[in-house]
Jmol script that loads the backbone (N, CA, C; Angstrom):
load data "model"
ATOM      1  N   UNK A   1       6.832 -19.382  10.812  1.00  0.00           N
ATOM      2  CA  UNK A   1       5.577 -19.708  11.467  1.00  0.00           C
ATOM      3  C   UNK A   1       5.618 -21.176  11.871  1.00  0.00           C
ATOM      4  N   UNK A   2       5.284 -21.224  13.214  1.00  0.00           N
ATOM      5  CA  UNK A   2       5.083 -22.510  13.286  1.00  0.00           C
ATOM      6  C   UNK A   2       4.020 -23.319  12.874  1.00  0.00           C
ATOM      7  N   UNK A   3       4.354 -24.778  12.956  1.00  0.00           N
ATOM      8  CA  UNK A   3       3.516 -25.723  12.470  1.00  0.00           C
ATOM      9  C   UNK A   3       1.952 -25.441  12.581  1.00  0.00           C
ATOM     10  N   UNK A   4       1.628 -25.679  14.063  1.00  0.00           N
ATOM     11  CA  UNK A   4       0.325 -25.509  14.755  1.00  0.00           C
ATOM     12  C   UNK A   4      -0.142 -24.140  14.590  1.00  0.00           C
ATOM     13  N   UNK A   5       0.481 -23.022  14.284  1.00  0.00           N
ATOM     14  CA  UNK A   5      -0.053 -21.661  13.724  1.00  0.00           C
ATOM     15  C   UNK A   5      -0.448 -21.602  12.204  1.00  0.00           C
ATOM     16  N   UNK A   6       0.446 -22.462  11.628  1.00  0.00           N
ATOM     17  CA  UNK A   6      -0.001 -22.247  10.089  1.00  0.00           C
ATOM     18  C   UNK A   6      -1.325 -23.197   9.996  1.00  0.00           C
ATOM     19  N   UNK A   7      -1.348 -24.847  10.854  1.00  0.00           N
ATOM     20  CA  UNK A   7      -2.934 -24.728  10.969  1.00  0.00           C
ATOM     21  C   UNK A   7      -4.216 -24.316  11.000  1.00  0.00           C
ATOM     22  N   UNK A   8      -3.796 -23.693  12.438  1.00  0.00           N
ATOM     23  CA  UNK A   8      -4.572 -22.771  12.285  1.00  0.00           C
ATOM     24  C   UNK A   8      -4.635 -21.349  11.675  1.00  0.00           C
ATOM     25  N   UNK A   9      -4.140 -20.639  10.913  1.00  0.00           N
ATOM     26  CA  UNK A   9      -3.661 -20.117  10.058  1.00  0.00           C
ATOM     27  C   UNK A   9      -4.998 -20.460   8.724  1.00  0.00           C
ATOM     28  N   UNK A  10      -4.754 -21.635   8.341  1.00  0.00           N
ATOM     29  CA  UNK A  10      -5.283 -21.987   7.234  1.00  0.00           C
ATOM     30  C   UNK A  10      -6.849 -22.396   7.571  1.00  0.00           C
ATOM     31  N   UNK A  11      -7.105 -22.729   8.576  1.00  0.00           N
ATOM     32  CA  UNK A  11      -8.344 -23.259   9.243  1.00  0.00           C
ATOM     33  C   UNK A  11      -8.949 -21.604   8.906  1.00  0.00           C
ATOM     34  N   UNK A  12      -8.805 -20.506   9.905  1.00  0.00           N
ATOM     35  CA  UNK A  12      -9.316 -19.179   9.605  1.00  0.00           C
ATOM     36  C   UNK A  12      -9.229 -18.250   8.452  1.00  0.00           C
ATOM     37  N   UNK A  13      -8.543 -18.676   7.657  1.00  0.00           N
ATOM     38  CA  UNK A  13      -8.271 -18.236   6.392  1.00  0.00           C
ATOM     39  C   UNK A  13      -9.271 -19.076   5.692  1.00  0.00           C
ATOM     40  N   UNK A  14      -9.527 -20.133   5.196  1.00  0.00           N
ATOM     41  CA  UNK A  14     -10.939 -20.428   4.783  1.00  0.00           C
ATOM     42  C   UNK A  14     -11.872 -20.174   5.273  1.00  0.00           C
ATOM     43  N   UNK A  15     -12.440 -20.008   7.062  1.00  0.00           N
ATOM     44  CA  UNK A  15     -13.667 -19.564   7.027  1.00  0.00           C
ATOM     45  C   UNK A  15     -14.162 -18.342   6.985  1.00  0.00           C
ATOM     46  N   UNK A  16     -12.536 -17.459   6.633  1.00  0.00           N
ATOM     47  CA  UNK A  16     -13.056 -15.653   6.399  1.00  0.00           C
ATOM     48  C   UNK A  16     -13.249 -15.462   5.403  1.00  0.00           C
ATOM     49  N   UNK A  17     -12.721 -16.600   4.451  1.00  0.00           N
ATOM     50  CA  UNK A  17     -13.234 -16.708   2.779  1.00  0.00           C
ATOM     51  C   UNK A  17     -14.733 -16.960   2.778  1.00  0.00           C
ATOM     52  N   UNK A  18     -14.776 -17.676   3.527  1.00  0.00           N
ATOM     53  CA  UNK A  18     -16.428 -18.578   3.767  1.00  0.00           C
ATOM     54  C   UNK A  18     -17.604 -17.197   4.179  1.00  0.00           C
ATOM     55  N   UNK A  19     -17.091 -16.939   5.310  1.00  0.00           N
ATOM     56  CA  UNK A  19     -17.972 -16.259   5.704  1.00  0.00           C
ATOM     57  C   UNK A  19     -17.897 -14.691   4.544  1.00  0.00           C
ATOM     58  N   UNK A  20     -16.682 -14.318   4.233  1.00  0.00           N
ATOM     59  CA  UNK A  20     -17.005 -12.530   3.495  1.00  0.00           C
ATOM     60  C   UNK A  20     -17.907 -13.086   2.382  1.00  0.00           C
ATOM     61  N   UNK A  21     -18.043 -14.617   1.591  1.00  0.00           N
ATOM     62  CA  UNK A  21     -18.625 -14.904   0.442  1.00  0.00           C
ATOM     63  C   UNK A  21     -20.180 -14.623   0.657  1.00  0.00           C
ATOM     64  N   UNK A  22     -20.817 -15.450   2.414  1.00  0.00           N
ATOM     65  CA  UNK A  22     -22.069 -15.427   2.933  1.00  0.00           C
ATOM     66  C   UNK A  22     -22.099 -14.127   3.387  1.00  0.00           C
ATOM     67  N   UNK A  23     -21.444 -13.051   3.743  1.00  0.00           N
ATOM     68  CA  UNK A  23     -22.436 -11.390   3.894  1.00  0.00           C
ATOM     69  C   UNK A  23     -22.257 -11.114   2.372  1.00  0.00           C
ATOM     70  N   UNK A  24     -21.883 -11.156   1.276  1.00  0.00           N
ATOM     71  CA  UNK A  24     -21.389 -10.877   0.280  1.00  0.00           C
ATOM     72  C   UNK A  24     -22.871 -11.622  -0.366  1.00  0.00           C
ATOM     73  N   UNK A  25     -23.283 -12.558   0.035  1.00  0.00           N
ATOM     74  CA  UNK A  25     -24.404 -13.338  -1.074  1.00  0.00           C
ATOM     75  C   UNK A  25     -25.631 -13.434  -0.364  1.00  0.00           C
ATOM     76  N   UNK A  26     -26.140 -13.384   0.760  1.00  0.00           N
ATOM     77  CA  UNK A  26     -26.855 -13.179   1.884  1.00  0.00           C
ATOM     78  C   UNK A  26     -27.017 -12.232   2.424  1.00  0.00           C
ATOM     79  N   UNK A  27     -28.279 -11.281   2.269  1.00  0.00           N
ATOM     80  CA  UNK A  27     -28.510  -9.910   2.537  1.00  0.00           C
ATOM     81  C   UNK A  27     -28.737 -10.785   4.673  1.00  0.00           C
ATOM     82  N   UNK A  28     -29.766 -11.883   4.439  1.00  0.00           N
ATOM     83  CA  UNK A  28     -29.595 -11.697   6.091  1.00  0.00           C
ATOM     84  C   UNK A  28     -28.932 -12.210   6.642  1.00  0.00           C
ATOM     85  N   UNK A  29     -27.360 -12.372   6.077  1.00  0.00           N
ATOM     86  CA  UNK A  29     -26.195 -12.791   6.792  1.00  0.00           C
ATOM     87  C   UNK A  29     -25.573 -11.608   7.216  1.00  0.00           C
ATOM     88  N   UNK A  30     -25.471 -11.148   8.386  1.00  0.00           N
ATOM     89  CA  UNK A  30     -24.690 -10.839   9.807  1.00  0.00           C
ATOM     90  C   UNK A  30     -23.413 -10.761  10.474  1.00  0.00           C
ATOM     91  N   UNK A  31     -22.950 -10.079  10.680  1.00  0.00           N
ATOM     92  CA  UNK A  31     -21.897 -10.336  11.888  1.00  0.00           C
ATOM     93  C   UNK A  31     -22.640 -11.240  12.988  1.00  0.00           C
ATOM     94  N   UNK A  32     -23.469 -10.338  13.346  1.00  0.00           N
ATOM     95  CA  UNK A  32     -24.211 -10.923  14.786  1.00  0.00           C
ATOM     96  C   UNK A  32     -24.639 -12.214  14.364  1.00  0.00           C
ATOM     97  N   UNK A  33     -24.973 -12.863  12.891  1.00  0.00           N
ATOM     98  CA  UNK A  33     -25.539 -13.907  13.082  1.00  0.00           C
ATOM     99  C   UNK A  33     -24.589 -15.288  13.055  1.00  0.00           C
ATOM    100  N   UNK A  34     -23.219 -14.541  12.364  1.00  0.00           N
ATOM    101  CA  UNK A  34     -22.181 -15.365  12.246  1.00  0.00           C
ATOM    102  C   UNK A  34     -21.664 -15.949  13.571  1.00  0.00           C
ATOM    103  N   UNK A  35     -21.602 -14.844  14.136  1.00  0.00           N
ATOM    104  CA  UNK A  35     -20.762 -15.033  15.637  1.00  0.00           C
ATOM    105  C   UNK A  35     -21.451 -16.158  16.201  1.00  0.00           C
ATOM    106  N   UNK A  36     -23.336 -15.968  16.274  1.00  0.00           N
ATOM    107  CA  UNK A  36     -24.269 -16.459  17.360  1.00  0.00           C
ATOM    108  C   UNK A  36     -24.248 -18.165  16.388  1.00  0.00           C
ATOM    109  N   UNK A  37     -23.939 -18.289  14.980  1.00  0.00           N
ATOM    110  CA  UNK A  37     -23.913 -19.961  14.772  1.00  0.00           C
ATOM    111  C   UNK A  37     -22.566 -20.328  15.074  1.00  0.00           C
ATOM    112  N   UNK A  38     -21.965 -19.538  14.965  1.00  0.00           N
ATOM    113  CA  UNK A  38     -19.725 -20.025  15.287  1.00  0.00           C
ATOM    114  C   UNK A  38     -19.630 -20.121  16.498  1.00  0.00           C
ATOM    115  N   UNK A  39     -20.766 -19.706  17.440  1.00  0.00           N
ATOM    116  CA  UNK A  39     -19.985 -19.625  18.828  1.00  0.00           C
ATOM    117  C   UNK A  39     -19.070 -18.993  18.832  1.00  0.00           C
ATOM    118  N   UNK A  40     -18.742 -17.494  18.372  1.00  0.00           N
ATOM    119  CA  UNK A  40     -17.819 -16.873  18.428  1.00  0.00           C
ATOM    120  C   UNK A  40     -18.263 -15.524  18.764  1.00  0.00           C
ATOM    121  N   UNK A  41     -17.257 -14.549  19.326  1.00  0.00           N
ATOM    122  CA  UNK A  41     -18.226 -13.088  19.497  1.00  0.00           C
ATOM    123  C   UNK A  41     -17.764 -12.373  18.118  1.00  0.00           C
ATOM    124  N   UNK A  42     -18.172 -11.200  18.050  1.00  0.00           N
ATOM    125  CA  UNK A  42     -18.579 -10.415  16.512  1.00  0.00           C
ATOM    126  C   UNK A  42     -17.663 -10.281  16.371  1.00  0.00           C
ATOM    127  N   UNK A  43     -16.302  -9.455  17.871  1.00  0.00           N
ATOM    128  CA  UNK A  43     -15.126  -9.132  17.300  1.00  0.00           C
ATOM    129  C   UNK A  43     -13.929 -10.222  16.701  1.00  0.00           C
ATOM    130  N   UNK A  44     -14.429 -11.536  17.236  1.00  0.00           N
ATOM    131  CA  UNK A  44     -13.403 -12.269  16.395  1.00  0.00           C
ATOM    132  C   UNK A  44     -14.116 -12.362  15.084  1.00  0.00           C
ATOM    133  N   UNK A  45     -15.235 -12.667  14.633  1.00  0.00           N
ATOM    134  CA  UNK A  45     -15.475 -12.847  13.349  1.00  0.00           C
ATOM    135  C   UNK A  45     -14.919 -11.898  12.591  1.00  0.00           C
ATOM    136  N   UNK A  46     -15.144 -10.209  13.039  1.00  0.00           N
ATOM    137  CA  UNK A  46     -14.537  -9.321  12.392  1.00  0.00           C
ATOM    138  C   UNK A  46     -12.835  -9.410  11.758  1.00  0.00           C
ATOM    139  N   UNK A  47     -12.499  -9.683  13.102  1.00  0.00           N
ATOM    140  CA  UNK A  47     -11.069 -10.218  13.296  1.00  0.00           C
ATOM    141  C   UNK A  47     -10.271 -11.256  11.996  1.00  0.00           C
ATOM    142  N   UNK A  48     -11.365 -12.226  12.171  1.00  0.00           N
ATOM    143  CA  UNK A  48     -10.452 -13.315  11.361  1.00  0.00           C
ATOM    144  C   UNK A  48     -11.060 -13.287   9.844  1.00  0.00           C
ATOM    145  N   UNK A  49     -12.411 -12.139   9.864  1.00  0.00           N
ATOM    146  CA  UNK A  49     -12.284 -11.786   8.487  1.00  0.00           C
ATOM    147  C   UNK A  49     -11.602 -10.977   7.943  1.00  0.00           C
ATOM    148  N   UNK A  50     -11.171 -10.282   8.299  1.00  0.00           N
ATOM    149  CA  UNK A  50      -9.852  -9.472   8.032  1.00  0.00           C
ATOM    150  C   UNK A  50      -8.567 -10.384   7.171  1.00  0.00           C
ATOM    151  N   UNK A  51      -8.573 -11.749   7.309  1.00  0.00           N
ATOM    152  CA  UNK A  51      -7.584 -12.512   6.702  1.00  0.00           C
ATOM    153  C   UNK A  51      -7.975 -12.535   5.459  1.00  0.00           C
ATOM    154  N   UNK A  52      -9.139 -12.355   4.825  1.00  0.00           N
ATOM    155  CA  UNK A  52      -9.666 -12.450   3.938  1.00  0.00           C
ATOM    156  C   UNK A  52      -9.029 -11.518   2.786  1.00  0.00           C
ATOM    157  N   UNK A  53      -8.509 -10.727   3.415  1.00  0.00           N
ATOM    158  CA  UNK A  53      -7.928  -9.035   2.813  1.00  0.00           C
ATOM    159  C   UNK A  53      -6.522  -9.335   2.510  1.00  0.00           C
ATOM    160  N   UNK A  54      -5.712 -10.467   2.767  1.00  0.00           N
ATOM    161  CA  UNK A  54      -4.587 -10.350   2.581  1.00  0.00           C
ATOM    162  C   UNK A  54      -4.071 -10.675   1.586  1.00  0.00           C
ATOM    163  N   UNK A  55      -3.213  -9.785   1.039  1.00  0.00           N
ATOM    164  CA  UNK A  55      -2.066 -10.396  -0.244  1.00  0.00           C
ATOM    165  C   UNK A  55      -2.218 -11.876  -0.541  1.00  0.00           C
ATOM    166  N   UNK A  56      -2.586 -12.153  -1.987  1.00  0.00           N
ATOM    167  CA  UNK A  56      -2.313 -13.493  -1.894  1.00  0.00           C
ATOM    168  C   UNK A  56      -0.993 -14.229  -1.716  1.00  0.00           C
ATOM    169  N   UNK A  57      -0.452 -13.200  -1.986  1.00  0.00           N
ATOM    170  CA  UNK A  57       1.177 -13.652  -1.958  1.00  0.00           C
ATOM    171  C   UNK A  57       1.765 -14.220  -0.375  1.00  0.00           C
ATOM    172  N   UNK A  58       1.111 -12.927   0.462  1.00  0.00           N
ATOM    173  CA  UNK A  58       1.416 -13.245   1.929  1.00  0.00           C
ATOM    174  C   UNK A  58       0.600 -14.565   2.407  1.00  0.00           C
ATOM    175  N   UNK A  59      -0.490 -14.971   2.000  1.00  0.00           N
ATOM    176  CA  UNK A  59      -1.145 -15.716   2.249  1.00  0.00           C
ATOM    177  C   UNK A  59      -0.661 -17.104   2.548  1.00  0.00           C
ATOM    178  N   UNK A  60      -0.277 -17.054   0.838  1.00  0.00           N
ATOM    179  CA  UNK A  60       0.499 -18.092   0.485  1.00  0.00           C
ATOM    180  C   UNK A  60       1.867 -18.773   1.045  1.00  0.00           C
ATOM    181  N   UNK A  61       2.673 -17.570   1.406  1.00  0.00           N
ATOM    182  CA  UNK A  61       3.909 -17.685   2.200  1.00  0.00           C
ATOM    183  C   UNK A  61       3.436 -17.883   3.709  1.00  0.00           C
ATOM    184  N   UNK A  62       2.222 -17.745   3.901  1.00  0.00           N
ATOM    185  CA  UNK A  62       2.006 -18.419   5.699  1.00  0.00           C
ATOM    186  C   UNK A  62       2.043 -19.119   5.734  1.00  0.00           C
ATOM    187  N   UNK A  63       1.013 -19.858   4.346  1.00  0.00           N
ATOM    188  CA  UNK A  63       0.691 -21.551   4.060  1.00  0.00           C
ATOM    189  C   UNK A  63       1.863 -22.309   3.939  1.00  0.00           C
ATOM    190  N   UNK A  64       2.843 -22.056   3.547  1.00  0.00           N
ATOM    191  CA  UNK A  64       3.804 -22.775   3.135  1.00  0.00           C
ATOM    192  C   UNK A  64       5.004 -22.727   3.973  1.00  0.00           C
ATOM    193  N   UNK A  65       4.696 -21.760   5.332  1.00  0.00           N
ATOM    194  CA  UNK A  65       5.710 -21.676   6.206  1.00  0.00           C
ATOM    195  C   UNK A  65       7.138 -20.804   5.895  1.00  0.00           C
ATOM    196  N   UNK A  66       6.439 -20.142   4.946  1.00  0.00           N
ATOM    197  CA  UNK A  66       8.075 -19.306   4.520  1.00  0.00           C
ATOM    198  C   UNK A  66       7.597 -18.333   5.807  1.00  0.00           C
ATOM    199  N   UNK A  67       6.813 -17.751   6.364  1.00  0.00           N
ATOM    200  CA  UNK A  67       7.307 -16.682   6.931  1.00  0.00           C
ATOM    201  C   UNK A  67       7.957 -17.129   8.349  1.00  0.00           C
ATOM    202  N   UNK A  68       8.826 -15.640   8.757  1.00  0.00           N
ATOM    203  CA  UNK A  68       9.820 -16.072   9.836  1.00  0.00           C
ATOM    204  C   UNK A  68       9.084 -16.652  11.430  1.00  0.00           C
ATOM    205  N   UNK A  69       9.593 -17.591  12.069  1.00  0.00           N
ATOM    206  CA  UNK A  69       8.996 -18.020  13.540  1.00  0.00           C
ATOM    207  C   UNK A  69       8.273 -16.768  14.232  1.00  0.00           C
ATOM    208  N   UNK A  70       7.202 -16.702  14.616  1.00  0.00           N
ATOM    209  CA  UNK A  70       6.703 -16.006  15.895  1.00  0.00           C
ATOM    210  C   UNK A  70       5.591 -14.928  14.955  1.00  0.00           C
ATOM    211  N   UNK A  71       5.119 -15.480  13.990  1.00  0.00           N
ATOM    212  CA  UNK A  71       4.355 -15.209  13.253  1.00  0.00           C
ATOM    213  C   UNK A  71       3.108 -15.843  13.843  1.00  0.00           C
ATOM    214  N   UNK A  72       1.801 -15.386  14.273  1.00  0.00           N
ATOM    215  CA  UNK A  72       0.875 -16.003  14.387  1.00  0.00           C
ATOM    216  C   UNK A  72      -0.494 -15.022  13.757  1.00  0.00           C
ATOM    217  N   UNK A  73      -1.646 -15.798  13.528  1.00  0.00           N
ATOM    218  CA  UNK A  73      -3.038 -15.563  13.238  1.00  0.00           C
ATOM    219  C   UNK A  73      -3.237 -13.776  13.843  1.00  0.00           C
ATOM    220  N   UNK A  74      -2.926 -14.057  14.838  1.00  0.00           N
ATOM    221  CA  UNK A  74      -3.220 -12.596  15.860  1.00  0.00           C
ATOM    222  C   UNK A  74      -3.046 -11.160  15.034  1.00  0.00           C
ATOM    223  N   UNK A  75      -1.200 -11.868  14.612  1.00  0.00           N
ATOM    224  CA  UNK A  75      -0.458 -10.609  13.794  1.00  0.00           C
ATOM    225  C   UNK A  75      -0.581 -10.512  12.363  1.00  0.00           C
ATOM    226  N   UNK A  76      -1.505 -11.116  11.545  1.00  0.00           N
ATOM    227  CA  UNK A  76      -1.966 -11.405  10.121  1.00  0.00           C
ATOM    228  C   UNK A  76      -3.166 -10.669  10.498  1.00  0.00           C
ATOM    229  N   UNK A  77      -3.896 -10.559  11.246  1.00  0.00           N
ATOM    230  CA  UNK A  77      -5.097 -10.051  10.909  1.00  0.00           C
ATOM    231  C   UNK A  77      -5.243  -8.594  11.541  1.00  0.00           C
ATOM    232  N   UNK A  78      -4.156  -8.173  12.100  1.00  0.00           N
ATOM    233  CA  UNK A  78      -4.171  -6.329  12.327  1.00  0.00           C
ATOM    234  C   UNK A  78      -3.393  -5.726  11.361  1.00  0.00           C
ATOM    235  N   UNK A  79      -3.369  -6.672  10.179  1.00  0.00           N
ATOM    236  CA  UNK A  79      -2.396  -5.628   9.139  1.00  0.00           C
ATOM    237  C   UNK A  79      -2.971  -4.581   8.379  1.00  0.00           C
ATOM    238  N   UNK A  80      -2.522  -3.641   7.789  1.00  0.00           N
ATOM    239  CA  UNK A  80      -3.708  -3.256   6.757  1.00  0.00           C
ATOM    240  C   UNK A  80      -4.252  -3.634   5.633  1.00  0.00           C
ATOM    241  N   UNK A  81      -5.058  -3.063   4.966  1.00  0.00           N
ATOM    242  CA  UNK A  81      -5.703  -3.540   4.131  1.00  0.00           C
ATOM    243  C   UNK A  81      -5.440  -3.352   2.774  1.00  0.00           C
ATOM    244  N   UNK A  82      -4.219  -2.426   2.316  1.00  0.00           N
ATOM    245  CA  UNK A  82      -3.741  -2.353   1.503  1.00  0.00           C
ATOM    246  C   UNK A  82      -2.786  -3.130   0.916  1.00  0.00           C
ATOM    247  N   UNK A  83      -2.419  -4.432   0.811  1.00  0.00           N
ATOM    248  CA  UNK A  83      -1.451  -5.273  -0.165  1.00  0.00           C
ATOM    249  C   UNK A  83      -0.344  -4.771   0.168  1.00  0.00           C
ATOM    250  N   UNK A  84      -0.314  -3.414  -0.733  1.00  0.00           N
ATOM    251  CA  UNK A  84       1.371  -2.732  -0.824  1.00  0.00           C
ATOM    252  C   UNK A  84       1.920  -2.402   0.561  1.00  0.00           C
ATOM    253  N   UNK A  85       0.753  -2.323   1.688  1.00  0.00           N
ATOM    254  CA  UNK A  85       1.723  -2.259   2.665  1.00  0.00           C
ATOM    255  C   UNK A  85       1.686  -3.450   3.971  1.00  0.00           C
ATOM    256  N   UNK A  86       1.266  -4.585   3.875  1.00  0.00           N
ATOM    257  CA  UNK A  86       1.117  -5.644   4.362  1.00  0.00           C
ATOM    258  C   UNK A  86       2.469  -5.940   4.811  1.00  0.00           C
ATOM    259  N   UNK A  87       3.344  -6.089   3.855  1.00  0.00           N
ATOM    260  CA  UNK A  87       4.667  -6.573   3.961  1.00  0.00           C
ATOM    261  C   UNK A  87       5.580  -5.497   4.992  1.00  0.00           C
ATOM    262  N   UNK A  88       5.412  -4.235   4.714  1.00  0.00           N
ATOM    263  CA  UNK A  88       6.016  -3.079   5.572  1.00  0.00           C
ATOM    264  C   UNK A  88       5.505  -3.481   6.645  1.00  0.00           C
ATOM    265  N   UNK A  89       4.532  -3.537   7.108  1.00  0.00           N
ATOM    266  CA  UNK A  89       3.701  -3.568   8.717  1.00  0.00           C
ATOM    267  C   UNK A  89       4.244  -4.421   8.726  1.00  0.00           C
ATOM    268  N   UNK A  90       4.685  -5.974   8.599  1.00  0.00           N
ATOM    269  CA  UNK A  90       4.994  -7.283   9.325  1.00  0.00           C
ATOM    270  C   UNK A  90       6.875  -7.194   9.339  1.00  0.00           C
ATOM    271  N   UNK A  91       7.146  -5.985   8.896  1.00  0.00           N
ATOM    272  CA  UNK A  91       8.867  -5.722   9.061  1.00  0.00           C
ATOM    273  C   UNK A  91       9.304  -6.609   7.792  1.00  0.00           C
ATOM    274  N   UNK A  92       8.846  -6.800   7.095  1.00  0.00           N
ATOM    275  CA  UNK A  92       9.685  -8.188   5.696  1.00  0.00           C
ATOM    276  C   UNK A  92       9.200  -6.996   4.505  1.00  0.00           C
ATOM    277  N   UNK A  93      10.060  -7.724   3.823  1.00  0.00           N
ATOM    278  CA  UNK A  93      10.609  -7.216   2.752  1.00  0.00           C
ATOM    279  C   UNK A  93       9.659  -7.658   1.723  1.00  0.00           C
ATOM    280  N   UNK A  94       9.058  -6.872   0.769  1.00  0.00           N
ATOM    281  CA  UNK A  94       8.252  -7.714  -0.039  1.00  0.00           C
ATOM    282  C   UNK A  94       8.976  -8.404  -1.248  1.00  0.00           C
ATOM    283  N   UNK A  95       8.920  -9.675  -1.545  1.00  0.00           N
ATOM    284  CA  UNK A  95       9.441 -10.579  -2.741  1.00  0.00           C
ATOM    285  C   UNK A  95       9.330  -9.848  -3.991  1.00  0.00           C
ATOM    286  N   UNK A  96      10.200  -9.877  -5.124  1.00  0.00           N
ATOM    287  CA  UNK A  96      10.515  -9.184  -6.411  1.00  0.00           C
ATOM    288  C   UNK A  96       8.919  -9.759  -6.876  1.00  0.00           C
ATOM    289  N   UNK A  97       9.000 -10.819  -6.849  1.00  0.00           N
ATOM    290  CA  UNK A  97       7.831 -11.634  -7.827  1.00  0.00           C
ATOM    291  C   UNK A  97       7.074 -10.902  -7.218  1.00  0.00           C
ATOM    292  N   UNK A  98       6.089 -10.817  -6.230  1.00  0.00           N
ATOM    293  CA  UNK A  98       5.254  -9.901  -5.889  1.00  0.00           C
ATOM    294  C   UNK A  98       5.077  -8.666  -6.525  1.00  0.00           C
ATOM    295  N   UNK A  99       5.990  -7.744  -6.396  1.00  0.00           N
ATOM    296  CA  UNK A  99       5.815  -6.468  -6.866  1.00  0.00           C
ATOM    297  C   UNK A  99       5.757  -6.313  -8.825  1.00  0.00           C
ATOM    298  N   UNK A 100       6.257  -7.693  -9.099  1.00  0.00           N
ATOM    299  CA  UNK A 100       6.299  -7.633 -10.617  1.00  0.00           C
ATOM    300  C   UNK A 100       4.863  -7.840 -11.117  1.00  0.00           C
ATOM    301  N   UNK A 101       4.036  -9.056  -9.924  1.00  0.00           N
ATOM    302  CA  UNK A 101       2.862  -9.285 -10.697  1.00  0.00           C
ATOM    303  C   UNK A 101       2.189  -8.399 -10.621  1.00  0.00           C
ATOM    304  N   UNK A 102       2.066  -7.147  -9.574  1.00  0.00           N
ATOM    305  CA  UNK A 102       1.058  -6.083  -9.557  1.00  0.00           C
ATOM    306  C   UNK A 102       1.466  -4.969 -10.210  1.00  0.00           C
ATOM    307  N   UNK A 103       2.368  -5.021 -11.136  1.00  0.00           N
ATOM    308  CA  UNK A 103       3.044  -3.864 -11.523  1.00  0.00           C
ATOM    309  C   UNK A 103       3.539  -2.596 -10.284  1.00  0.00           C
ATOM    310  N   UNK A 104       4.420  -3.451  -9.950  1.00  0.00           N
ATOM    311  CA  UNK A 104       5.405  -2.429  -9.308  1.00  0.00           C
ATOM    312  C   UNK A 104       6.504  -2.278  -9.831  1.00  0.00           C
TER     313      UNK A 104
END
end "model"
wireframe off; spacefill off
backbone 0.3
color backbone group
């Protein structure tokens, strides 16, 4: 991943933390209301909350630039939502340590 992707990378990865915490603690927190203070439309909010869902493991390896070039935000957030198969969808191999801490 490049530099300027793992930026931003990490920029949307805290505010999908931010925001799943505010519908999560705020009955009148919104999609629609998120979008209309972010200046953003619903489907990106949806979008980049979706990062919120990811492996911490994968997370972590964005942050730190282990994953391979041509990795961007776009392709982190159509993965699924299941952990165990995060790593299959992005073609990589999942790390031993990974599968040890979840009991695999």
């Amino acid at each position: 991943m490049r530099t300027k992707a793992r930026v931003g990378f990490v920029k949307a990865f805290g505010a999908a933390h931010r925001w799943l915490d505010e519908l999560l603690s705020d009955a009148n927190t919104s999609l629609d209301s998120l979008a209309v203070r972010e200046g953003k439309s619903e489907r990106s909010i949806r979008m980049t909350l979706s990062l919120a869902f990811l492996s911490p493991f994968l997370a972590e390896a964005a942050m730190d630039g282990r994953l391979p070039r041509g990795f961007s935000i776009r392709r982190l957030t159509e993965l699924p939502v299941l952990w165990s198969e995060q790593w299959t969808a992005l073609g990589l191999r999942e790390p031993i340590q990974t599968q040890a801490a979840i009991g695999g």
